[in-house]
Backbone bond lengths (Angstrom), bond angles and torsions (degrees), N, CA, C in turn:
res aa  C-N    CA-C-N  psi(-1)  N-CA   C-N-CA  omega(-1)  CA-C   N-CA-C  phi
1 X - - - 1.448 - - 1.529 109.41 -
2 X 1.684 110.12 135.83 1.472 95.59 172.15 1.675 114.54 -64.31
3 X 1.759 86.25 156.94 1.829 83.84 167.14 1.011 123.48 -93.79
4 X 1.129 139.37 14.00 1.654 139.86 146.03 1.710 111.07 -60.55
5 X 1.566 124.38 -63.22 0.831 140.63 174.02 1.847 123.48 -37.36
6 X 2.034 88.55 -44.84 1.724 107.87 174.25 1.536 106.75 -61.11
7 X 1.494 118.45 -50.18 1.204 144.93 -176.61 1.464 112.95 -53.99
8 X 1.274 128.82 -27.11 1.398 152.58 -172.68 1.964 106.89 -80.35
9 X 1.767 93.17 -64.36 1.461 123.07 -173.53 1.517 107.66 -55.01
10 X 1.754 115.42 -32.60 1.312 130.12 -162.40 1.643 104.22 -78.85
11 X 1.660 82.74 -66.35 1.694 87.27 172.78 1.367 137.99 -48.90
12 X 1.541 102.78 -22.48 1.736 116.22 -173.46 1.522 86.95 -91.48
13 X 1.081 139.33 -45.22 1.475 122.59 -174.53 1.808 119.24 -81.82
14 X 1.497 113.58 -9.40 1.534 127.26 157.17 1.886 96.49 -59.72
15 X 1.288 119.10 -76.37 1.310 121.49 -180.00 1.666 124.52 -41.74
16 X 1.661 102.71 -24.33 1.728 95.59 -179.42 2.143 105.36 -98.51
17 X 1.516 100.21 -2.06 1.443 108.29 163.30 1.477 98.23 -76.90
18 X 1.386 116.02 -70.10 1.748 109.86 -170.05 1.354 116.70 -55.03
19 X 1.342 127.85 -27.17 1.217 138.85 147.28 2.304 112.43 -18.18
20 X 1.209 67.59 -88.22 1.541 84.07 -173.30 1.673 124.92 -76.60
21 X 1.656 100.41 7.02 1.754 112.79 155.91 1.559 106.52 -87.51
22 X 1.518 109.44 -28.63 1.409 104.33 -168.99 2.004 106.17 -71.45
23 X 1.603 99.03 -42.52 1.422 86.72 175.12 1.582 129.05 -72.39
24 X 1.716 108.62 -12.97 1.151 97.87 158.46 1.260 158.08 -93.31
25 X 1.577 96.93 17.35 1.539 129.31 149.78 1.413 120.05 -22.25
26 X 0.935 138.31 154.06 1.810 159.33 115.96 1.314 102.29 -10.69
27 X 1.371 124.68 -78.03 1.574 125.93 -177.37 1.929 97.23 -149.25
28 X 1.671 92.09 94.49 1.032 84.41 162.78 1.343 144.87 -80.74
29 X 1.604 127.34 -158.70 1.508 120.68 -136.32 1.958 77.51 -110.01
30 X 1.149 140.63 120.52 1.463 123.40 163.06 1.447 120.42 -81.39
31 X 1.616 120.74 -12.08 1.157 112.38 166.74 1.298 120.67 -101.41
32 X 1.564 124.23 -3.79 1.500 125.26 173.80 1.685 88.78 -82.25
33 X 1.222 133.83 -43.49 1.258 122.84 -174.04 1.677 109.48 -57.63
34 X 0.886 117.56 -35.96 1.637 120.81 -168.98 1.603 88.61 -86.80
35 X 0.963 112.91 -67.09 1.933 107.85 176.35 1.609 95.99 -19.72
36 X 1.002 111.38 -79.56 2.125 118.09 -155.38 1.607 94.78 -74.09
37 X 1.179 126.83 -3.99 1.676 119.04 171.17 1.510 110.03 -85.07
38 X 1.461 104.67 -31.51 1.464 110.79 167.53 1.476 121.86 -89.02
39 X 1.133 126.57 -16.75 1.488 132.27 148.92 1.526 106.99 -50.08
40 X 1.435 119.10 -81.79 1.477 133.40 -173.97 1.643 88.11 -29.02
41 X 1.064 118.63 -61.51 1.645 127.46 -151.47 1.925 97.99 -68.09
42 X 0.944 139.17 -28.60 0.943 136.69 -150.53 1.516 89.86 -106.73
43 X 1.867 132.55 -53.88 0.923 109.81 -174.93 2.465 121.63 -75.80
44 X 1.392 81.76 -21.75 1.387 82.42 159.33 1.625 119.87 -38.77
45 X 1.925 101.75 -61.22 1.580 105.25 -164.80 1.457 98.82 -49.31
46 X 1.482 117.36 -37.81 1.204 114.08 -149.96 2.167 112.19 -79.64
47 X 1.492 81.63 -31.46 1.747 74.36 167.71 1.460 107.21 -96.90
48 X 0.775 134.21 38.45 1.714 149.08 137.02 1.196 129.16 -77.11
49 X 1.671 109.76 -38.08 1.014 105.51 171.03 1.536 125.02 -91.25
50 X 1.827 108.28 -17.30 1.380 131.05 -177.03 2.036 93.18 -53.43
51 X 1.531 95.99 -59.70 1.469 96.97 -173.35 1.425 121.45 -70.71
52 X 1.580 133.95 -25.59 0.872 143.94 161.26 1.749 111.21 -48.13
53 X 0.969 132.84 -62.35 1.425 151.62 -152.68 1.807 102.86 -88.34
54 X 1.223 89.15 -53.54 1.617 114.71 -159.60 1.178 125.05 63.01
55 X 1.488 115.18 152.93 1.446 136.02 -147.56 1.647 112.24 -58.57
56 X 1.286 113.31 -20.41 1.560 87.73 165.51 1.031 126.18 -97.42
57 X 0.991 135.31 13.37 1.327 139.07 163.01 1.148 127.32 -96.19
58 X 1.791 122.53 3.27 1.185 127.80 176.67 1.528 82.79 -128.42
59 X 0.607 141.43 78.45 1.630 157.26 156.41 1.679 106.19 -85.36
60 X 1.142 127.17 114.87 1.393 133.92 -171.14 1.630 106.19 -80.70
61 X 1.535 128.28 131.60 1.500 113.83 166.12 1.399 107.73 -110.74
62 X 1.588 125.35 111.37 1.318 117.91 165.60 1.738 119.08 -65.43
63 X 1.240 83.69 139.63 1.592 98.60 173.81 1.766 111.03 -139.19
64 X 1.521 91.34 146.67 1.289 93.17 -156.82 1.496 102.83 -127.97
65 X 1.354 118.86 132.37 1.583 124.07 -172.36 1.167 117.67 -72.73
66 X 1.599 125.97 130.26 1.318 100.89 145.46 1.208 160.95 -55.14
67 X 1.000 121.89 140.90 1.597 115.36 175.29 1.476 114.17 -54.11
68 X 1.221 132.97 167.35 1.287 138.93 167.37 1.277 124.61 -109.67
69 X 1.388 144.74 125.24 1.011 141.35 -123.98 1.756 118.58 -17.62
70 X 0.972 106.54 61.68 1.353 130.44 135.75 1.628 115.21 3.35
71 X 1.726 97.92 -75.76 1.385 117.03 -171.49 1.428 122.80 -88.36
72 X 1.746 113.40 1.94 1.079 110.75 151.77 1.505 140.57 -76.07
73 X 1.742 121.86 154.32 1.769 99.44 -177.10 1.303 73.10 -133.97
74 X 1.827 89.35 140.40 1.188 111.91 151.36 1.613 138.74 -13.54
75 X 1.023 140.46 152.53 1.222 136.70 -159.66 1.780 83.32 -146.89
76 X 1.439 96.09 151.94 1.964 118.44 152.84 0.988 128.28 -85.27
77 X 1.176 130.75 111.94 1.410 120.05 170.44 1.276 123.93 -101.10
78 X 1.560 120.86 135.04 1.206 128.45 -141.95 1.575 96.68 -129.16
């Protein structure tokens, strides 16, 4: 199995544990529960589509912003 994919499977089943601590609360949270139901739900779609498609074609490209003047230093003002 890829490990992106493993990494995906792990996290969505971390979320259906925190899931089911939250309902076994005292008074649980109804919008942290719906929060992580829509997490769970979102990374599901997403390894659905990993396996649907397959992995090279969802190949991620990081890109990374520049800074904005960057190469300026500070000045004193006097």
């Amino acid at each position: 199995m890829d490990t992106f994919l493993k990494s995906l499977t792990t996290r969505r089943s971390l979320l259906d544990a925190e899931m089911q601590a939250e309902r076994e609360r005292e008074e649980p949270d109804g919008e942290r529960i719906l929060a992580l139901r829509r997490m769970k739900h979102q990374l599901g779609a997403q390894i659905e589509y990993i396996r649907r498609e397959g992995r090279q074609i969802a190949d991620v490209m990081v890109v990374r912003k520049r800074r904005r003047f960057a190469d300026l230093k500070p000045t004193l003002l006097r």
